[in-house]
Every structure is written in C-alpha cells, then in structure tokens.
ROVOBA-205310 format. One line per 5 residues: number of its first residue (from 1); for each residue z, y, x of C-alpha. Coordinates in nm, 2 decimals, decimal comma, always signed. Example, Ala and Ser with C-alpha at 12.3 -4.5 7.8 and 13.67 -1.06 7.14 Angstrom:
2
1 = +0,78/-0,45/+1,23 | +0,71/-0,11/+1,37
***
This chain:
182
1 = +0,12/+8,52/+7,02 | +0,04/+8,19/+7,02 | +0,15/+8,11/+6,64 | -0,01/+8,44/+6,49 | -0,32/+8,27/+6,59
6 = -0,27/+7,95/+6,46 | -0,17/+8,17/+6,11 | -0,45/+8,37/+6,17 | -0,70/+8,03/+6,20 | -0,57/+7,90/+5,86
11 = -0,60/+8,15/+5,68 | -0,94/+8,17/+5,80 | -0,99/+7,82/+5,74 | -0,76/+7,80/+5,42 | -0,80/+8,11/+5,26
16 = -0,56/+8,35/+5,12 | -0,43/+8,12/+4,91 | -0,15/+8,37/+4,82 | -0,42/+8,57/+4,57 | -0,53/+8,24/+4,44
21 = -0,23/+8,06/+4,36 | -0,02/+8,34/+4,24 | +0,19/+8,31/+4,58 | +0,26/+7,96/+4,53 | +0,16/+7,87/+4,88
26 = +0,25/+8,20/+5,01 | +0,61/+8,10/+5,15 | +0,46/+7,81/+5,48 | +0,22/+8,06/+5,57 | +0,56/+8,28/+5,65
31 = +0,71/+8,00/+5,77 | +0,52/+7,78/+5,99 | +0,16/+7,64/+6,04 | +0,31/+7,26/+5,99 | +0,51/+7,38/+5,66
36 = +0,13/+7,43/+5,51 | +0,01/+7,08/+5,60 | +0,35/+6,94/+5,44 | +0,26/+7,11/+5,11 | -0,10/+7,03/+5,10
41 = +0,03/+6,64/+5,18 | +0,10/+6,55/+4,79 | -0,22/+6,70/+4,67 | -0,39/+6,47/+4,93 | -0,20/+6,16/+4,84
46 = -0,26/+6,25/+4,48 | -0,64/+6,26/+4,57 | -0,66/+5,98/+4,76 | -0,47/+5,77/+4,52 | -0,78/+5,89/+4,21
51 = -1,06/+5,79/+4,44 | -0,90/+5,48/+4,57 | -0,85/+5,31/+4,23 | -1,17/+5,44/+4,09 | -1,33/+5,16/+4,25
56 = -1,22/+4,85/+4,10 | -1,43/+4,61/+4,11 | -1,55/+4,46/+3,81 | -1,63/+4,13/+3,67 | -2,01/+4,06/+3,68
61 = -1,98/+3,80/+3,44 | -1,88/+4,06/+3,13 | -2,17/+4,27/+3,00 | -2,22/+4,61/+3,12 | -2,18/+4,92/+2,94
66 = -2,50/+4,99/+2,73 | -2,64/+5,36/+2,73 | -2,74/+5,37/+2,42 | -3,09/+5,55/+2,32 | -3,14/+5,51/+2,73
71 = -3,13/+5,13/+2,83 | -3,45/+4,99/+2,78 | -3,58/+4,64/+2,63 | -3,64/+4,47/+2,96 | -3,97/+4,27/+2,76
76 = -4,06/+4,51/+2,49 | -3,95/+4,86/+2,68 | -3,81/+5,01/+2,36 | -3,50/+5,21/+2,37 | -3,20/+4,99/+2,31
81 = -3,07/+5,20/+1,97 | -2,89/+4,95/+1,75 | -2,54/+4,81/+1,82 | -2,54/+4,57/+1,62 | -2,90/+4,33/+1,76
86 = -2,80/+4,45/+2,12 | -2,82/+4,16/+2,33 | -2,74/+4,12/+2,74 | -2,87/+3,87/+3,03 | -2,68/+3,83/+3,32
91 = -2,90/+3,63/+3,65 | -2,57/+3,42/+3,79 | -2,77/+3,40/+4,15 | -2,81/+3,81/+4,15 | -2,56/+3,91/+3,93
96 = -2,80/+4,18/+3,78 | -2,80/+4,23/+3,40 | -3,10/+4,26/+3,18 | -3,09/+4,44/+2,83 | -3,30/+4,36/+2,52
101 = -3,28/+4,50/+2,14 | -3,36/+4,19/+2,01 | -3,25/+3,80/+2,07 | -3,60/+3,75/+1,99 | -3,71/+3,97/+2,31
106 = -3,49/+3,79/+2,57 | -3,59/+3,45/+2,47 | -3,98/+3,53/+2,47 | -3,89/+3,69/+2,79 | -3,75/+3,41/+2,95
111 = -4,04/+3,20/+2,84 | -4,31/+3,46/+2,94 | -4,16/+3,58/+3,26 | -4,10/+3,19/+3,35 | -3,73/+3,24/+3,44
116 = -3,66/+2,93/+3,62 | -3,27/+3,00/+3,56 | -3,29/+3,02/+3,20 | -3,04/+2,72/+3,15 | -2,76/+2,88/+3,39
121 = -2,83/+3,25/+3,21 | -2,54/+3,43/+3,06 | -2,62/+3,60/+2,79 | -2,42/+3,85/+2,53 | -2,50/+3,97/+2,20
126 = -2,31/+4,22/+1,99 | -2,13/+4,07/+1,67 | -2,26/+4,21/+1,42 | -1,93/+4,29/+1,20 | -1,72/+4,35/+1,50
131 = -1,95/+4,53/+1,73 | -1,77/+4,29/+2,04 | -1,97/+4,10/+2,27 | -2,00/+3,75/+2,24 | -2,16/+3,44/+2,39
136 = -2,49/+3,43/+2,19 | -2,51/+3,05/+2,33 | -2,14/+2,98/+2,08 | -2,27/+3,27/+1,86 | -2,40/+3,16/+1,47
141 = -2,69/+3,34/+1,35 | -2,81/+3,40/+0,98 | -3,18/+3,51/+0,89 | -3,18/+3,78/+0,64 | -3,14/+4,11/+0,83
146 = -3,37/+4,34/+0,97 | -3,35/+4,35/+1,31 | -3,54/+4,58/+1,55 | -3,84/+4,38/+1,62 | -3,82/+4,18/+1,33
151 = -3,69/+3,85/+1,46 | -3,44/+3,86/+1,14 | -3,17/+3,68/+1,37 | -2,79/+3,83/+1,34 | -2,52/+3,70/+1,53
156 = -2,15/+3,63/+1,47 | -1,84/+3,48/+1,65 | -1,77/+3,21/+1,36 | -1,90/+3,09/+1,00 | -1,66/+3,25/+0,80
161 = -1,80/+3,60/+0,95 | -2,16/+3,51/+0,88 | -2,02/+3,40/+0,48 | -2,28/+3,22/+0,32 | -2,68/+3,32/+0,42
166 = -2,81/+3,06/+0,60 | -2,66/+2,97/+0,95 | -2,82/+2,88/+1,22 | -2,71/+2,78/+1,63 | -2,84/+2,95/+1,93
171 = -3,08/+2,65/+1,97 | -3,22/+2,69/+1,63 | -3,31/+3,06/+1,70 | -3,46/+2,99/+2,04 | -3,69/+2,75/+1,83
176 = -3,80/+2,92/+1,59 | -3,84/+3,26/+1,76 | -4,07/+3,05/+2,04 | -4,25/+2,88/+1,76 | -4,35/+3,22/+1,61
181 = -4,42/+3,42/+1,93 | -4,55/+3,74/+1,96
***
C-alpha cells in the first residue's frame, strides 16, 4: 500500500511522463520510486553543469561587449552605431565601463566631467581595419576620416595599417581635440 502511494505522489508531482516522453520514463515508474530519481540524476547533473559554468567570471580590464544601435555615448548620448570610431573607458577603482562613439567624446568628457582618474583610465578603441580592440593610449591615429561627431581621428594598432595620411599619437589627439572643444 505503502509504495502505490509514493507512485501515486509522483506522478502527481511528476506527471505522466509516459504520454510525454513516448514511454521513455515509463519503465521506474513500474519499477520503483528510487529508479525515477536515478534517471532524472543525469539530466540534473547535465543542468547543473550549464548553469555552473555560465558564470565565469570575466576580466574587467577587456572591453565589454557593445550593443550596437543601443549603448549610448556616455557625453554626447547618441547611439553608439559605428564599429569602426567605437571607443571604451574602463574606471580601474569601480571597474565600470563607459562607452563613447567618438575619441573626441571621451576626452572632452574626461575634461568636462573633471575625472580625477583620467591618467589611470583604460581605454579601448576599435581598429579601424581590423575591427579588434586596442589600447587607444599605443593606438596611432590619422585625420582624414569622417568620424561620427566629426573629430576626424581614426585609430590603428601600428603605422603600416594607418599607410601614409598623417599619423598622429594618442597625446596629439587629446591636444588637438581639447584645443578645439565643443
């Protein structure tokens, strides 16, 4: 008596999971109420082994994945929409990142927003050949492009991507995007 209602409990509790499965799971219900928990056991492990590893921790150093059309300028409040003049700043005492659309919005935002840790700042822009991120501070820059609020400043990983329009360093950009403002 006793084990008809323990069968009769998980299947209440269970389902028939005879009609669901096909009668997969048919076979421990005739046998016994610990023969269903041993074949429910590798679709838990299975289960617990997806939502264990989904939460790797990541590095907060490395730029964070940009949502494109979504992510915001943090100074200008346009929608971050071109790969290529995306640019990221990363606090090192907070760890929280910032997003522009422009190297020209994150330095005036550092200089309007009076960011005293604008020296220990980590910041990423996107190459613009091989759409990577890269350190904008060891990035090159030429002047000729179009960029989304006009700044004119691309970036690259070395010289010989860049070819031959006039290069500039990061320093050179943070001067002359000051100097002009706006």
């Amino acid at each position: 008596m006793r084990e008809f209602r323990v069968r009769s409990l998980l299947r209440t509790v269970i389902g028939d999971w005879g009609s669901v499965t096909g009668g997969a799971l048919r076979a421990p219900f005739s046998a016994s109420p610990f023969s269903v928990l041993r074949s429910l056991l590798p679709i838990l492990l299975v289960f617990m082994t997806f939502t264990t590893t989904g939460c790797e921790k990541r590095d907060w150093r490395l730029p964070e994945k940009m949502h494109w059309d979504r992510d915001m300028c943090e100074r200008c409040k346009m929608a971050v929409s071109e790969r290529k003049y995306a640019v990221q700043v990363i606090d090192p005492k907070t760890h929280k990142h910032y997003k522009f659309d422009d190297i020209g919005c994150a330095i005036l935002w550092f200089k309007e927003e009076k960011i005293p840790w604008e020296q220990e700042a980590i910041i990423w822009v996107k190459d613009c050949k091989t759409d990577e991120w890269i350190d904008a501070k060891k990035a090159v820059y030429t002047t000729t492009k179009i960029t989304p609020m006009g700044y004119g400043f691309t970036a690259y990983k070395d010289r010989q991507e860049a070819g031959t329009e006039d290069i500039v360093t990061f320093d050179e950009v943070r001067r002359r995007v000051i100097k002009r403002g706006r």
